[in-house]
C-alpha positions as CSV (number, residue, x, y, z in Angstrom):
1,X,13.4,-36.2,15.2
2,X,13.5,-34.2,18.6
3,X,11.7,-31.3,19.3
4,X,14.7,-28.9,19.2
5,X,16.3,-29.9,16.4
6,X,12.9,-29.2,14.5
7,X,13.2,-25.9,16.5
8,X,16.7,-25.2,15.5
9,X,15.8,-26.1,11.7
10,X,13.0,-23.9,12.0
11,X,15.2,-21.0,13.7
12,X,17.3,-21.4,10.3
13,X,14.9,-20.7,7.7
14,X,14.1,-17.6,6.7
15,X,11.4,-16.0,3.7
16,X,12.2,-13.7,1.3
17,X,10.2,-10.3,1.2
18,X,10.6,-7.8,-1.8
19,X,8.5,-4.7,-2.3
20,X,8.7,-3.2,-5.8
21,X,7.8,0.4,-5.8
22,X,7.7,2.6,-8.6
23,X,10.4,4.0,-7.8
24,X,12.5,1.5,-5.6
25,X,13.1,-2.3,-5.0
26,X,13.0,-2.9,-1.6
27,X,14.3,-6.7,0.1
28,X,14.9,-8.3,3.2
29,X,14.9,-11.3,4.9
30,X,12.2,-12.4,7.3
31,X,12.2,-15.4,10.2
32,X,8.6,-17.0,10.9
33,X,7.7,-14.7,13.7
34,X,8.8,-11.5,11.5
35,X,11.7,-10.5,12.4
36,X,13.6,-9.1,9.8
37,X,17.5,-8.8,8.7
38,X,19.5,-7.9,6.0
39,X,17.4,-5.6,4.3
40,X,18.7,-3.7,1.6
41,X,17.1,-0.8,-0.7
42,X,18.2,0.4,-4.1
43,X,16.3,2.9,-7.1
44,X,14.5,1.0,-9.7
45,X,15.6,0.3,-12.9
46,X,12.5,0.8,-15.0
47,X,14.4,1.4,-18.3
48,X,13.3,-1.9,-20.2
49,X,11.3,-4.7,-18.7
50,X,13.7,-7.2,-18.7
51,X,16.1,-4.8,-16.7
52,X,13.9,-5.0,-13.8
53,X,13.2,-8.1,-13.9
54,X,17.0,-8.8,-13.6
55,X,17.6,-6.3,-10.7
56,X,14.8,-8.7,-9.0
57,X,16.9,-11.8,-9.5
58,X,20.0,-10.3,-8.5
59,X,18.7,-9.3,-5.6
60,X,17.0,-12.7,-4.8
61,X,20.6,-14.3,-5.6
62,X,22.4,-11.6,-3.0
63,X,19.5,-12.8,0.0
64,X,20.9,-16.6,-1.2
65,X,24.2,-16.2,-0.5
66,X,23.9,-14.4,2.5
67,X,21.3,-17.3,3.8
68,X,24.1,-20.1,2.7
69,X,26.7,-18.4,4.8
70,X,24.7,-18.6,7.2
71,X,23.8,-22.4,6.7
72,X,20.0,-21.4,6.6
73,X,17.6,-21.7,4.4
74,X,15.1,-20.1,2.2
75,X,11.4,-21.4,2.1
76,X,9.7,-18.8,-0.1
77,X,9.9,-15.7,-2.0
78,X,6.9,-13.4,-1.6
79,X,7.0,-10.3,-4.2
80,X,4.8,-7.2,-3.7
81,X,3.9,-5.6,-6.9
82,X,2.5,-1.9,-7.4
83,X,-0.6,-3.2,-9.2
84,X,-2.4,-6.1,-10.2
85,X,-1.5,-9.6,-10.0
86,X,-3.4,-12.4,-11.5
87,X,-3.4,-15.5,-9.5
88,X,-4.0,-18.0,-11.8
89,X,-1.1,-17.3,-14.4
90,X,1.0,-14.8,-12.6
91,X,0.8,-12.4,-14.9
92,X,1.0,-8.7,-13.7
93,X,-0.8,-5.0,-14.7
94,X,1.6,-3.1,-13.1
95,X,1.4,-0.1,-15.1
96,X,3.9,2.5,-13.7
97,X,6.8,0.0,-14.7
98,X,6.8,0.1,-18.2
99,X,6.9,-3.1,-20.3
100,X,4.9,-4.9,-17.0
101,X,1.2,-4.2,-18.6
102,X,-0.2,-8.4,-18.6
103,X,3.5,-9.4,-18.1
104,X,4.2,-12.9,-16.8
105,X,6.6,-11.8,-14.4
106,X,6.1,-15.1,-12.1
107,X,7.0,-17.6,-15.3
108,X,10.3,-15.4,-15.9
109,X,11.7,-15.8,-12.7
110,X,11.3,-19.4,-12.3
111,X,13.2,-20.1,-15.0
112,X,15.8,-18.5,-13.6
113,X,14.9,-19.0,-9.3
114,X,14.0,-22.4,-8.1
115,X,12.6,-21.6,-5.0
116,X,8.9,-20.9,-4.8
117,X,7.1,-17.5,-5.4
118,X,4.4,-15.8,-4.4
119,X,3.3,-12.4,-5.7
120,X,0.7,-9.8,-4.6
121,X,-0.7,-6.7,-5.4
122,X,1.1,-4.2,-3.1
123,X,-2.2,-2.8,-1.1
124,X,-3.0,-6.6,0.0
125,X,0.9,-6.6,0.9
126,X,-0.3,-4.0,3.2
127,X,-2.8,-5.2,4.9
128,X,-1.2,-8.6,5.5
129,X,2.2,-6.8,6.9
130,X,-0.3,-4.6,9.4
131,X,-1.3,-7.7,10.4
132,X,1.8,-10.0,11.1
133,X,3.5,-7.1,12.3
134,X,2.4,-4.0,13.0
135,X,-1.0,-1.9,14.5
136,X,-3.4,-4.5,13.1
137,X,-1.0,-7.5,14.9
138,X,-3.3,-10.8,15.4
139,X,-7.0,-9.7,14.0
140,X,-9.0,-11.5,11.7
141,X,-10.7,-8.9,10.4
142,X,-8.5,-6.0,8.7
143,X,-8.9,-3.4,5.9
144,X,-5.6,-1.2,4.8
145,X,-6.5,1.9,3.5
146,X,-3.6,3.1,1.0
147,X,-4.0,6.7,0.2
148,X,-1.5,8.2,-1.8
149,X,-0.9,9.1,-5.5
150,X,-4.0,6.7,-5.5
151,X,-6.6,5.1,-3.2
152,X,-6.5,1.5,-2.8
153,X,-7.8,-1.0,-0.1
154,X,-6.0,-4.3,0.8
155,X,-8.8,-6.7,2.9
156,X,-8.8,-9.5,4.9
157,X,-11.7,-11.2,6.4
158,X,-11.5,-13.9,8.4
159,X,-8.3,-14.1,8.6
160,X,-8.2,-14.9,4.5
161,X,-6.9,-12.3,2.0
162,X,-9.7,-11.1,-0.3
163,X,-8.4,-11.2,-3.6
164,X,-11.9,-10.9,-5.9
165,X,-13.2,-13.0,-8.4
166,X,-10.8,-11.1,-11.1
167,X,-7.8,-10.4,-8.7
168,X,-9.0,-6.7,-8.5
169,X,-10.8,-6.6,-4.6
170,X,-9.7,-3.6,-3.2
171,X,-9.9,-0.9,-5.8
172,X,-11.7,1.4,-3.6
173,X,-10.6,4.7,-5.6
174,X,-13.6,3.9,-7.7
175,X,-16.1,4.2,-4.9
176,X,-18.9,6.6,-6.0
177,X,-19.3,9.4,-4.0
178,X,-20.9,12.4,-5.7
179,X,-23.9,12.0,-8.0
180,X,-22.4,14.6,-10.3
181,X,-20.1,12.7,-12.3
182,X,-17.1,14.6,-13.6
183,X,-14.6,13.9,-16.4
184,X,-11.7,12.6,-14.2
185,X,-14.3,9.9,-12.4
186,X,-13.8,7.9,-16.1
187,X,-10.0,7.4,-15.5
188,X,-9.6,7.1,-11.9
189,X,-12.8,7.0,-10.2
190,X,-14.7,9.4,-8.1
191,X,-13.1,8.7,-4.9
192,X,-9.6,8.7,-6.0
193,X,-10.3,11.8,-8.1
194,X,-11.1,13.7,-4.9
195,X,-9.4,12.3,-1.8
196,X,-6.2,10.8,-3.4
197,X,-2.3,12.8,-2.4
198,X,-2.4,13.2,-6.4
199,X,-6.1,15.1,-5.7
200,X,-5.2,17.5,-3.2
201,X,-2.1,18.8,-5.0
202,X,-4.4,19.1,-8.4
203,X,-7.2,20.8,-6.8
204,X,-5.1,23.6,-4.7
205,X,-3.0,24.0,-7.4
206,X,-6.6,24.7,-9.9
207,X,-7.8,27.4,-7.1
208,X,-4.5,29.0,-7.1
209,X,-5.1,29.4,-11.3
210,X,-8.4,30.8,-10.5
211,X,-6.9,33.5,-9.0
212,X,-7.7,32.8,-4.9
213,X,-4.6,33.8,-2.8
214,X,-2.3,31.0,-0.2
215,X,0.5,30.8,1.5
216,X,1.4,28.1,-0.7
217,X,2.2,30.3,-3.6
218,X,5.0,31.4,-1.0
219,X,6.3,27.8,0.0
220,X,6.9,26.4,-4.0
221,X,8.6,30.2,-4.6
222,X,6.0,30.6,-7.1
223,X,6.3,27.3,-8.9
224,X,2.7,25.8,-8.9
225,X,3.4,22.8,-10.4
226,X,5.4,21.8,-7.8
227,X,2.8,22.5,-5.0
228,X,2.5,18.6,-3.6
229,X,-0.4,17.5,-0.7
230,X,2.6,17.9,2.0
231,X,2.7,21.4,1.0
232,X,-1.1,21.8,1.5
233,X,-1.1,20.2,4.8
234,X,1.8,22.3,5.5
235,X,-0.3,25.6,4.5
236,X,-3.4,24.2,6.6
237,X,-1.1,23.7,9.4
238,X,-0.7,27.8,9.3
239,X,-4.5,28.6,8.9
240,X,-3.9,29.4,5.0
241,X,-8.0,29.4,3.8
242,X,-7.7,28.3,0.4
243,X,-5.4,24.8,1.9
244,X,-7.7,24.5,4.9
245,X,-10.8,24.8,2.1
246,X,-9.2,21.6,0.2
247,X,-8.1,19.5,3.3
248,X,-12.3,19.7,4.5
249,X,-13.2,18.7,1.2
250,X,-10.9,16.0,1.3
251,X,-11.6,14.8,4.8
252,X,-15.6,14.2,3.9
253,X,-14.8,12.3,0.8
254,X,-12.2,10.2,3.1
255,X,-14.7,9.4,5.8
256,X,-17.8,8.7,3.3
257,X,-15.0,6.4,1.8
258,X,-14.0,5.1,5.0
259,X,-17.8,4.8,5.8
260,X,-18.8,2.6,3.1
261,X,-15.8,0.2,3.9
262,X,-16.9,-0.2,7.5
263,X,-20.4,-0.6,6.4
264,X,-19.4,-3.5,3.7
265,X,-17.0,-5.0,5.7
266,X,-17.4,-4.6,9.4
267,X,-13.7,-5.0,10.3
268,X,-12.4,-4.7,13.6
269,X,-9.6,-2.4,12.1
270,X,-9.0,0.1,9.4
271,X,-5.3,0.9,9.3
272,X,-4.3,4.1,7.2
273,X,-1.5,4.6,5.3
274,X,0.1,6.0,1.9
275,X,1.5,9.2,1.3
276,X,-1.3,11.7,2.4
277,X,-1.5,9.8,5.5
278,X,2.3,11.0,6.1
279,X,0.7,14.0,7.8
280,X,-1.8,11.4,9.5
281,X,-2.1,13.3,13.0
282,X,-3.6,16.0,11.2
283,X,-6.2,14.5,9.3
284,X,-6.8,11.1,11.8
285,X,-9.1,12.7,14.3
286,X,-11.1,14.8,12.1
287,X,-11.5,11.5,9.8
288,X,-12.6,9.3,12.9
289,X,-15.4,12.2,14.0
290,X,-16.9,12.2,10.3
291,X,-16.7,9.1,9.3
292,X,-19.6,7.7,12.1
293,X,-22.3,10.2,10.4
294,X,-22.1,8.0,7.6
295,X,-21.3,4.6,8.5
296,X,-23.9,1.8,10.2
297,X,-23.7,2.7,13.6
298,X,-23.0,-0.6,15.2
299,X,-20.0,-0.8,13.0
300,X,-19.0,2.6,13.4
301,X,-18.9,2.0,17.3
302,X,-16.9,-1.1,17.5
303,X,-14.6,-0.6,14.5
304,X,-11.0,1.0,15.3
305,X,-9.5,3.3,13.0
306,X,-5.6,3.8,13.2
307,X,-2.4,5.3,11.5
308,X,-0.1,2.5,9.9
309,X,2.7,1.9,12.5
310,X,4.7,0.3,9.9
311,X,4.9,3.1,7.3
312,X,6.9,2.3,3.9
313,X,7.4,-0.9,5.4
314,X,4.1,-2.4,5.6
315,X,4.3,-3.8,1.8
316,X,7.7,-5.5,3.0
317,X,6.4,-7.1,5.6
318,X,3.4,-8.3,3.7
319,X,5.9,-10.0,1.3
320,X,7.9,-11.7,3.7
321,X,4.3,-13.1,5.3
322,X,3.2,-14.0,1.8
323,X,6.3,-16.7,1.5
324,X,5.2,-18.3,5.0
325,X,2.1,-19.1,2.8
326,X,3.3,-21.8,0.4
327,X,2.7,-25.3,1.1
């Protein structure tokens, strides 16, 4: 067979990429050098199990027909999931879709998908989209920092995911980082409990009910509940003490976190992303000037800490490079 037909077979395949969010399915398709097309987004349907595990299919089945118009084909689907995925039997912990606590997600889809699939925890979905396409292009030696309603890592080293022994490498959040344990470190860990999007809400919302006086009280029109960590960037953005009080805090328990990755793992890169990192010019600089007090100094000097250039998309992209996997 001549080198361009290969090349013209080769130009006609594509992978399939789906991120499932908590609150959103998104899909696309995805050629071998990551370009992607026909990508499509719609809410998640999270009112029985087997409903979103339908609203998968049908969106695998809309990717089919638009690859057989086409005349292409499809190699692999890769699936990100917002949790854990065990390997071995591809069952899933994905907690905040209920009904998907140990549910074998990959056995109920082949029975309905024949093409082959691949599913990941969403953080390694990061940190393997960062790296096919985004800040983190081309190194062998990445860790994705995913701060948002939680703190996970996804890691590669060596060019190889890092999955764990138990499917669970990554979990970061449960870092310790204060010898004086609290309550809140049992269900979360200390790490996530102070330096997740989740903790910075809680904690300026707590001082407020204390009694101490911000700007933010002004931004929610008195609704305190509703005070989220944009609003207490936004507040720190205009000097407000008590915000500006809970963004420090939160930046030393983010580079002591970011510290002991680069001292484990001695990655070229750390890319950030999630949620809080949304407002990632504010908090990048004073992260990267902490950080190196703590870290191995070596490592500290060589590693490069960056924003996620990808953004939402990262977990996407990490899909679509998961079905470029299979054999």
């Amino acid at each position: 067979m001549s080198a361009m037909v290969l090349e013209e077979q080769q130009r006609k395949t594509y992978s399939i990429g789906i991120d499932v969010g908590g609150t959103k399915i998104s899909a696309a398709l995805f050629t071998p050098e990551g370009k992607m097309s026909s990508r499509n987004k719609s809410p998640i349907d999270t009112s029985k199990p087997e409903k979103t595990l339908f609203q998968i299919i049908q969106i695998i089945r809309d990717l089919e027909s638009h690859v057989e118009k086409e005349k292409a084909g499809i190699k692999a689907i890769g699936i990100a999931i917002p949790g854990i995925v065990y390997q071995s039997t591809g069952i899933v912990w994905a907690p905040n879709i209920p009904g998907w606590e140990h549910y074998p997600l990959r056995d109920n889809l082949q029975r309905e998908i024949m093409i082959p699939i691949m599913l990941e925890s969403d953080r390694s979905a990061y940190v393997l989209g960062e790296q096919w396409c985004g800040i983190a292009r081309g190194l062998r030696d990445v860790v994705f920092l995913a701060v948002g309603t939680g703190i996970g890592a996804g890691i590669i080293v060596d060019g190889i995911l890092c999955r764990g022994s138990e499917d669970i490498a990554g979990a970061v959040g449960w870092f310790a980082l204060d010898p004086i344990f609290r309550e809140e470190y049992a269900e979360m860990g200390c790490f996530e409990a102070e330096a997740s999007g989740s903790a910075v809400a809680r904690k300026a919302i707590q001082l407020i009910k204390e009694g101490e006086s911000s700007l933010m009280f002004e931004l929610v029109n008195g609704n305190l509940e509703s005070i989220t960590a944009k609003t207490v960037v936004e507040a720190a953005r205009k000097s407000d003490v008590l915000a500006m009080k809970v963004i420090e805090s939160t930046i030393k328990y983010l580079s002591m976190g970011i510290a002991n990755i680069v001292s484990i793992l001695n990655p070229q890169m750390i890319v950030l992303g999630g949620g809080l990192f949304q407002s990632g010019d504010f908090l990048l600089e004073p992260v990267k000037a902490e950080f190196r007090k703590w870290a191995q100094p070596i490592a500290a000097k060589n590693v490069k800490i960056e924003l996620s250039s990808l953004g939402e998309d990262a977990g996407l992209y990490g899909a679509g490079k998961l079905a470029w996997h299979t054999n």
